[in-house]
N, C-alpha and C positions, 0 to 999 in steps of 0.2 A: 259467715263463710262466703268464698269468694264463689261465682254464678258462672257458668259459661257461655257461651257469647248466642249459644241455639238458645239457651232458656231465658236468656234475655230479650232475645230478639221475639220468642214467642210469646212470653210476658206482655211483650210493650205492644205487639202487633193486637193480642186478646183483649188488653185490659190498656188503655192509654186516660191518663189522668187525666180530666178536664178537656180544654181544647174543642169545646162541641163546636164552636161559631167559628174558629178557625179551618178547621176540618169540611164544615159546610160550604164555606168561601171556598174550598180548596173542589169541592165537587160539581160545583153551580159550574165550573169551566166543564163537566160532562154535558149539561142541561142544551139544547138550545136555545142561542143566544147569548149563552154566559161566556164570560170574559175569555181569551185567545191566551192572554200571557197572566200569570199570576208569579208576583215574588211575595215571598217570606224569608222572612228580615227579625233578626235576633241576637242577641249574646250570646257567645260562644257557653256549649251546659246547656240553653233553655229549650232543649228538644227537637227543633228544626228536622233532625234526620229522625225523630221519629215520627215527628207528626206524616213525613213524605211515605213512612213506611207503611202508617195506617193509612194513608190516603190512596196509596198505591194497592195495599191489602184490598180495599173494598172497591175500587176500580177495576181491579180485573174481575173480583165476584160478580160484579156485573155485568163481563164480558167483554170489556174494555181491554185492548194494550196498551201495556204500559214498559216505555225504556227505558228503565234507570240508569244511571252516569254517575257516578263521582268523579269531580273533576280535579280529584287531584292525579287521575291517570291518566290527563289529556296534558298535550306540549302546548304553550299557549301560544299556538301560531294554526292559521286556518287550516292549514294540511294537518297538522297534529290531532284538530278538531273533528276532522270529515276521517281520519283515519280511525280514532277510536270510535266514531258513531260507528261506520262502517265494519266493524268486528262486534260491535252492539245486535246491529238490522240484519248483518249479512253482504259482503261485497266491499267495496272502494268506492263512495261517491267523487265524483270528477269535480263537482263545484256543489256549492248551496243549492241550486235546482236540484240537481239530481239526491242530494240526500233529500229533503224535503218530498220529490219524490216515490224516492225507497221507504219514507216513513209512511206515508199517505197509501201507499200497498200492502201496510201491515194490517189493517181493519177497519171496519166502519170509522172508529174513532179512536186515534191514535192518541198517547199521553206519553210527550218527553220530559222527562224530571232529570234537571240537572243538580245535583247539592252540592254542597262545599265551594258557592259561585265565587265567592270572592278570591278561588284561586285563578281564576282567568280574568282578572281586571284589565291584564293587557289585550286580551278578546273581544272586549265586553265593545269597544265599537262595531266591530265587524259583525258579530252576532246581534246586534240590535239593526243598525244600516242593511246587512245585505244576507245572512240567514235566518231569519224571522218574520221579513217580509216574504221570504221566498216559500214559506207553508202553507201548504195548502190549509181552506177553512174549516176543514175534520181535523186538525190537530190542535193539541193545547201544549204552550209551553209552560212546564210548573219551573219557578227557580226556586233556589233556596239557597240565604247567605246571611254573614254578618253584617252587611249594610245594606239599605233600603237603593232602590233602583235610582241609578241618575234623572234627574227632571225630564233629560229629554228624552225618557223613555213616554212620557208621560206630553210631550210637549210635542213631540212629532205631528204633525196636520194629522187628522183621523184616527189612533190611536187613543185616545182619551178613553175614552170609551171601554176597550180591547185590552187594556194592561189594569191590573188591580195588585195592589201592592198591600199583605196583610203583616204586618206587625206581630210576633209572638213577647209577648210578656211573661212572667213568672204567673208560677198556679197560684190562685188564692187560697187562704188559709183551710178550706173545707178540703180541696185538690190536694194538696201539699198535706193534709191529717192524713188523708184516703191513702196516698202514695208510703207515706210513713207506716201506716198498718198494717197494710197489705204486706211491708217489709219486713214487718214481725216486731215491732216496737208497740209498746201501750202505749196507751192515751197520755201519759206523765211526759213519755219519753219524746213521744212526736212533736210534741208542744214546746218542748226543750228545744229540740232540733232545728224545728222551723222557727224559732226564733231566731235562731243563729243564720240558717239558710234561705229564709224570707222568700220561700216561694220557688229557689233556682232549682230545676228537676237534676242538675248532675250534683249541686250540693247538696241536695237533699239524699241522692242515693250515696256520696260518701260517708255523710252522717250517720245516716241511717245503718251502713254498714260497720262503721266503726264505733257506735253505742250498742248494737244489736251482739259483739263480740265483746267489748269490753263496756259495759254497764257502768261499770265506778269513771269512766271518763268525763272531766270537766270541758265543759264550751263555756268558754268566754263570749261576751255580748260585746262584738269587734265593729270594725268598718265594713260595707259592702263590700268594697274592690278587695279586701285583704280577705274574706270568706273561702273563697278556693284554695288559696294557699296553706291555710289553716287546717279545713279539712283534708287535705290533700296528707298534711303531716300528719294528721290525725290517723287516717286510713295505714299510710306506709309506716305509721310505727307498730301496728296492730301484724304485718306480713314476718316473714320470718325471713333468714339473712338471706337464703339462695336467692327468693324469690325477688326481694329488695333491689339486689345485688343485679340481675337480670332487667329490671327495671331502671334500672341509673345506666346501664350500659345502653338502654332500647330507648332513652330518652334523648341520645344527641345523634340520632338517625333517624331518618325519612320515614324507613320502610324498614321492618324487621324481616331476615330470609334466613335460612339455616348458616350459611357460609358467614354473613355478618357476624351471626353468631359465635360462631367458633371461633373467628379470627379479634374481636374484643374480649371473649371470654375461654381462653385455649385450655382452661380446666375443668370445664364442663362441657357433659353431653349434650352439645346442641339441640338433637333432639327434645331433652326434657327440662331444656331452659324454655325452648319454644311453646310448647307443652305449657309450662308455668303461668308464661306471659299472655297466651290464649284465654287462660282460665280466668282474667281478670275481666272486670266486668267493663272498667273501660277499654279495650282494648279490643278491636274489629278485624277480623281475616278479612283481608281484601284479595284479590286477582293477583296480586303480585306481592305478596306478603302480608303482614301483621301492623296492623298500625295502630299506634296508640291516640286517643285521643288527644286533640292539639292541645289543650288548655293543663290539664295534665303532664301531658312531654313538654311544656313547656315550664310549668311549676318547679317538676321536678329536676331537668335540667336545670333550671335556675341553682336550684338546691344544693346539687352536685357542683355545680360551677363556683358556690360559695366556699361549700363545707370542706371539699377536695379537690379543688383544681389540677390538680396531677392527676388522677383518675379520670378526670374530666377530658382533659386532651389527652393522655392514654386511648382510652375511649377511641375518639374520634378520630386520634393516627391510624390505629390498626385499621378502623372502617375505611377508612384513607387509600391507606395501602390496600386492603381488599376489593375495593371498588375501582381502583387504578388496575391492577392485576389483572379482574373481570374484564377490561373493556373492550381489550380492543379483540375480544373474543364475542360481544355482542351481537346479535344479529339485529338489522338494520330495525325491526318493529320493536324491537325492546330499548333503541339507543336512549327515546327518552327518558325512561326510569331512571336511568343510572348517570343521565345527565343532571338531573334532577338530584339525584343522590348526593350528588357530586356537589351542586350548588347548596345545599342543604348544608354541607359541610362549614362553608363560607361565612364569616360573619359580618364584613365590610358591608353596611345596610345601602352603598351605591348598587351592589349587584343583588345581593339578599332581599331586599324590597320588593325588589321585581315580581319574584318569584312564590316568595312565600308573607304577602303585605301584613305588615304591622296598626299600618295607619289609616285613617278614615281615608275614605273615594273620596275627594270631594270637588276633582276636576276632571273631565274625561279629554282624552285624545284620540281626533279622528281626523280624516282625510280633508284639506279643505273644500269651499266650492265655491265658485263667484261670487257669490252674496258678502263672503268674508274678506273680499277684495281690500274692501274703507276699514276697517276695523285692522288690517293686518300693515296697512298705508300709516296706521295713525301711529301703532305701537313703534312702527321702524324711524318713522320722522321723532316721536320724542325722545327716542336713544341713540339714536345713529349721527355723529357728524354728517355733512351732506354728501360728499365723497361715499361714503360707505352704503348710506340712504338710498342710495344712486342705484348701487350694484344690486341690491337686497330688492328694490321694486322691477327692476328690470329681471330678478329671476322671476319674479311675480306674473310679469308681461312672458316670459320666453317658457318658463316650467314651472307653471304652477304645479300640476300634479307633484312636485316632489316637495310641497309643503302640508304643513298638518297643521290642526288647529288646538287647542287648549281651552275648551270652556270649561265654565263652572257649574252649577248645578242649576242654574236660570237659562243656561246656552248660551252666554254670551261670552265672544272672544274674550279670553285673558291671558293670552302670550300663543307662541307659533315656532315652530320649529320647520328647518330646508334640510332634509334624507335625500340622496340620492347615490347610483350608481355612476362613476365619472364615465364609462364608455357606455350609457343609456342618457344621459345628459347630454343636451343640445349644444352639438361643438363652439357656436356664436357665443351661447353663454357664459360656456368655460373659459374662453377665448379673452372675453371681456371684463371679464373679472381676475383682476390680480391675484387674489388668493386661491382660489381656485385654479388659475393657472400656476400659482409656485406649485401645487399639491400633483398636478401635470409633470411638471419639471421635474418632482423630485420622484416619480413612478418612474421615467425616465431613464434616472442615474440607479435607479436602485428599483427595479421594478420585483413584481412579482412574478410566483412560478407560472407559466401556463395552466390556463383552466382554476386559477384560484381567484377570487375576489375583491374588489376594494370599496369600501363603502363614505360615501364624504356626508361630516353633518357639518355644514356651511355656515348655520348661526342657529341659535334657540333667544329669543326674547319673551321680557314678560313686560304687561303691560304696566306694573306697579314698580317692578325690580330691575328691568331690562334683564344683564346675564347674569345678573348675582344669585347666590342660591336662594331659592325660594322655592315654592310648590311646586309651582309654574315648570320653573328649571329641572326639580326631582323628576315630575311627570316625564317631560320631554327626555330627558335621561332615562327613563323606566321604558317608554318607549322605547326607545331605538334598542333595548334588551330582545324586544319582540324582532327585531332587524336580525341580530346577533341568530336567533333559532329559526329563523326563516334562510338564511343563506347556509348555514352550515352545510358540510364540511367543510364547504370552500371560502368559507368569508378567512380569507388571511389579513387584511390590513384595514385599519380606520382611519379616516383623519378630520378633525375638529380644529377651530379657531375659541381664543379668548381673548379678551384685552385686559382683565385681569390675571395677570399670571399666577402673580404671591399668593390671590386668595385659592385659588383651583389646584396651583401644585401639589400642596399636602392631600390633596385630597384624591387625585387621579395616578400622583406618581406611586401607590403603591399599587395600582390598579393596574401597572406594566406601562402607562402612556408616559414617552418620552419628548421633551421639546425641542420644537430644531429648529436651526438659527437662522436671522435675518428675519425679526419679524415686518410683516409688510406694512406701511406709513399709509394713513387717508385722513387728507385732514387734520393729521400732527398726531394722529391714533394710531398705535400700535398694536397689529393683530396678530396674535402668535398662533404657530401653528403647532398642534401637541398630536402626536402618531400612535395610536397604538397597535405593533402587530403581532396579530394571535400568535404566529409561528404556524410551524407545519403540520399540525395537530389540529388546527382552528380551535373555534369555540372549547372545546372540552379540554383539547390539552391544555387552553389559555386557563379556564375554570381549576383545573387538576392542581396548577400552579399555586395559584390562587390560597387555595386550601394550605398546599404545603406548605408556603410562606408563613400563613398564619397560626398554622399546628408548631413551627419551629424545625420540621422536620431534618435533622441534622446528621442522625445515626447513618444512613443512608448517602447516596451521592445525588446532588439534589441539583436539578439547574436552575440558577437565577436569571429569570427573564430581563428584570429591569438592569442591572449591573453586565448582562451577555456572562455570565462567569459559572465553574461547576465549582460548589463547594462540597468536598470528597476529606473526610476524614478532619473536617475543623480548617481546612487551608481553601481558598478562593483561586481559581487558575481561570485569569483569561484567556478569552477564546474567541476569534475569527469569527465573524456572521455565519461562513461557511460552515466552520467547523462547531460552531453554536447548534446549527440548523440539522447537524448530519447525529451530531450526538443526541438531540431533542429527538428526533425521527425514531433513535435506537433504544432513546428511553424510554417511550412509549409503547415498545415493544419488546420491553424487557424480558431476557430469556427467550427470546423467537427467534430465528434466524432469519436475518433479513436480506433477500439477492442485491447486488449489485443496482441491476435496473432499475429497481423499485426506489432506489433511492436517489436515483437518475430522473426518475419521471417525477417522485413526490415531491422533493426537494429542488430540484432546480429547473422540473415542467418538462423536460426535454432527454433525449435518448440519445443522438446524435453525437454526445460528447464520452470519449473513452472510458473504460472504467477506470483508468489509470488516476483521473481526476479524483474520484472518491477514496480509490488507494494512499493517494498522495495526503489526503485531509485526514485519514485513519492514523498516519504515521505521525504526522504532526501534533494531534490529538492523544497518543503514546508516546510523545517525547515528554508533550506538557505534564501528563501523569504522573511518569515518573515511576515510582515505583507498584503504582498502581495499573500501570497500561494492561495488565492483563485482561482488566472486566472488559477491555473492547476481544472480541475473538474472533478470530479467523475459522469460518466451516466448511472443509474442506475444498476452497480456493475460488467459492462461487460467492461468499457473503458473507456479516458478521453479524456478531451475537454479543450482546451489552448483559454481564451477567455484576448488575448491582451488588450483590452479595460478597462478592470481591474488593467491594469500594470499602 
């Protein structure tokens, strides 16, 4: 029978299998002397979150604070960071000092545990460089994740010493018997089990729970990697249909919440779907919903994504539209849930990677520094014609700060990427550089609204690939995601350079980035310049998009960012920049009534221009509809109201 999540957690916290010398390692950080940063490092299943919990149980028995974090409720960008610590300790730290700090005034000996690290991979510079240095020597940092800490945690001058990195492995067969009995299986049955689950404590408790119900169940003697998956179907054929049913709908979502609920499952009482999916034993109440474990929501979605595909993006449209619905009703300290929500949606692994990683670390990106001067000289000369070479070391000489570096797990350069804001950029440089200044030029002809953003990435190389895709490239791409949540609301435009076009097209144009013309010549090389912009929404309305595309979402009236066009009832009606921009504005705020102004200031920056101008782009936008113009509405003669329902 299925556990609930107190008796679990009080199970695991009383009675934890095995794990003595991990556990110990994990306490020597209380001792004087002992290590300052400790990571644990593991497969996803092999206990990580419980060992933190036992570790953190007997920590505070001793009188010890202790701040827990999952970080999968942190945005991975520094302010995201110091904002949930700060709702953790108490207050808003203003930088890395000041949390550091606020932590070191919670007690003699303060213990920060972060888990689930390998969700801020895009952090992970910043919090080893310049939060970790900044704690005081009464605090210990515990991490815990699916991969072992980058070398240069490890390789930093003086740190050696001060980081310890423990390794969790599967229980051995005495662990793994004890675990099994405790479960309520005999000694025939355990033995059975663990052969099949070889030690992993979450296979061992699906086992254990779907022989412990159904006895006459066969285990096949399978592959490692294919073990979870097995059990998994073992387990869910053992639940009965609500319950199942509840679970295939909570599998292609982030975060389970009541309202999710209803609107994927509008024949059930949300309340006692929720109810259902608590009771499961994988399955964690978090601060902001119900989350299932990843390995699990992930099985099982695969599942569903096989066996019923229609269900599948069912599923995930309605979450779609519920989360689009919510938003722009969120108050500013919840926006990144439901950004997050939103990306979750997404399956395009250029932006999904970022967020939620698949793939080993196995190169980090951080700020550069003089030292990386030669190393960043050498990669531009073996790929750059000279012309180009030219431009690329002279940002080196004029703005270094706006490059970043790409080691590997020895720290040594292996590609680099130029971020920068064009009016935070050293006018000489822009000046002097051709493509940089078309990117000028075309701000220009076609600028952005007041108070909105634009961000240039000038080149990414690698030292093996130069711009071809490679790690190197993903990385530096995955980066500049971290760009994307650090500027929001306001980041409205990008703009990037390639010289491979054919190979990048497929790959970005469904991402909203468009190419535009006259690529610029150096050296007989042609560098094209590919734009992407958010629209007036920024990040999240660009993300919102995203999803739609990919769900097919057609029922509705849907705007296509890359084509400029609304497709409304199966038919495509182009539309005017303007009129693209005024209708995206009203989409997003579907059902709201939106003034005049507001659409004066968000969409074209500026007040000063009659409302006549916005009247004029509403009519024309009701011509093109056609028989549809009514979802634009007029409310009583101050503003309009976009009532999709109509489409």
């Amino acid at each position: 029978m299925s556990r609930t999540i107190r008796e679990l957690v009080e199970e695991r916290s009383a009675e934890m299998f095995g794990r003595t010398a991990e556990k110990a390692a994990l306490l020597e950080t209380l001792e004087e002397g002992g290590p300052l940063v400790v990571f644990v490092h593991g497969i996803a299943g092999v206990g990580k979150s419980t060992l933190l919990e036992a570790f953190s149980s007997e920590a505070r028995s001793l009188g010890e604070t202790v701040v827990a974090i999952d970080c999968r409720s942190i945005e991975p960008t520094e302010r995201g960071f110091l904002d949930r610590l700060g709702s953790a300790v108490g207050g808003t730290p203003a930088n890395a000092e000041d949390a550091a700090q606020r932590l070191a005034g919670l007690g003699e000996r303060v213990v920060l545990v972060l888990d689930t690290y390998e969700i801020l991979r895009l952090l992970d510079s910043w919090i080893r460089l310049v939060f970790t240095p900044a704690l005081h020597d009464k605090t210990r940092l515990v991490v815990a994740g699916r991969e072992p800490p980058m070398a240069s945690w490890h390789a930093t001058p003086g740190w050696s010493e001060l980081v310890r990195s423990v390794r969790l492995g599967n229980l051995d067969d005495g662990e793994a018997g004890e675990l099994l009995t405790r479960a309520g299986l005999d000694a025939a049955d355990a033995r059975r089990v663990n052969r099949l689950a070889r030690g992993h404590p979450l296979s061992l408790e699906l086992a254990a729970a779907a022989v412990r119900d159904r006895p006459e169940v066969e285990l096949d003697d399978i592959a490692l990697q294919a073990v979870l998956d097995e059990l998994t179907v073992l387990y869910l054929d053992g639940l009965d249909g609500s319950t199942r049913a509840a679970l295939d709908a909570a599998s292609v979502v982030r975060r389970i919440t009541l309202s999710l609920l209803e609107a994927m499952l509008p024949d059930r009482a949300p309340e006692d779907v929720f109810e259902r999916l608590r009771s499961l034993p994988f399955v964690q109440l978090g601060h902001d919903g119900l989350v299932v474990h990843d390995t699990i929501r992930e099985t099982v979605a695969r599942a569903l994504r096989g066996s019923d595909p229609v269900a599948y993006r069912r599923y995930r449209a309605a979450a779609w539209r519920k989360l689009r619905s919510e938003l722009p009703t969120v108050p500013p300290a919840d926006l990144w849930r439901y950004t997050a929500d939103i990306l979750y949606l997404v399956e395009n692994p250029a932006v999904r990677e970022a967020f939620f990683p698949t793939t080993e670390h196995v190169v980090a990106v951080e700020a550069a520094t003089p030292a990386d001067g030669p190393a960043i000289a050498a990669i531009v000369r073996r790929h750059e014609p000279d012309a180009a070479a030219a431009q690329l070391l002279s940002w080196w000489q004029q703005s270094p700060q706006s490059f970043v570096v790409v080691r590997d797990r020895d720290g040594r350069v292996v590609g680099f990427s130029i971020v920068f804001e064009p009016d935070k950029a050293p006018y000489a440089a822009i000046e002097a550089d051709p493509i940089a200044r078309s990117w000028r030029e075309h701000l220009r002809r076609d600028p952005v609204p007041q108070g909105q953003r634009v961000l240039c990435n000038r080149r990414w190389l690698s030292d093996d690939d130069g711009e071809r895709p490679s790690r190197v490239q993903a990385a530096c791409w995955l980066d500049i995601k971290r760009a994307y949540m650090e500027l929001r609301p306001e980041l409205r435009r990008l703009y990037t350079t390639v010289r491979d076009i054919a190979t990048y097209a497929p790959i970005i144009t469904p991402l909203g980035f468009v190419a535009l013309p006259d690529a610029v010549q150096l050296d007989g090389a042609g560098y094209h310049t590919v734009m992407l912009d958010f629209g007036p929404s920024s990040v999240d309305g660009w993300l919102t998009k995203l999803a739609a595309r990919e769900l097919l979402i057609t029922e509705d009236a849907i705007l296509d960012p890359v084509e400029r066009q609304l497709v409304v009832g199966g038919r495509r009606v182009d539309l005017t920049r303007l009129e693209f921009e005024v209708l995206d504005y009203l989409y997003q705020r579907q059902g709201k009534v939106v003034d005049r102004a507001d659409l004066l200031r968000d969409v074209w920056g500026y007040t000063h221009v009659g409302s006549n101008v916005i009247d004029t782009v509403v009519r024309s936008l009701r011509k093109k509809l056609g028989q549809r113009a009514s979802m634009i509405e007029t409310v009583r003669g101050r503003g309009y109201r976009l009532r999709v329902e109509d489409a």
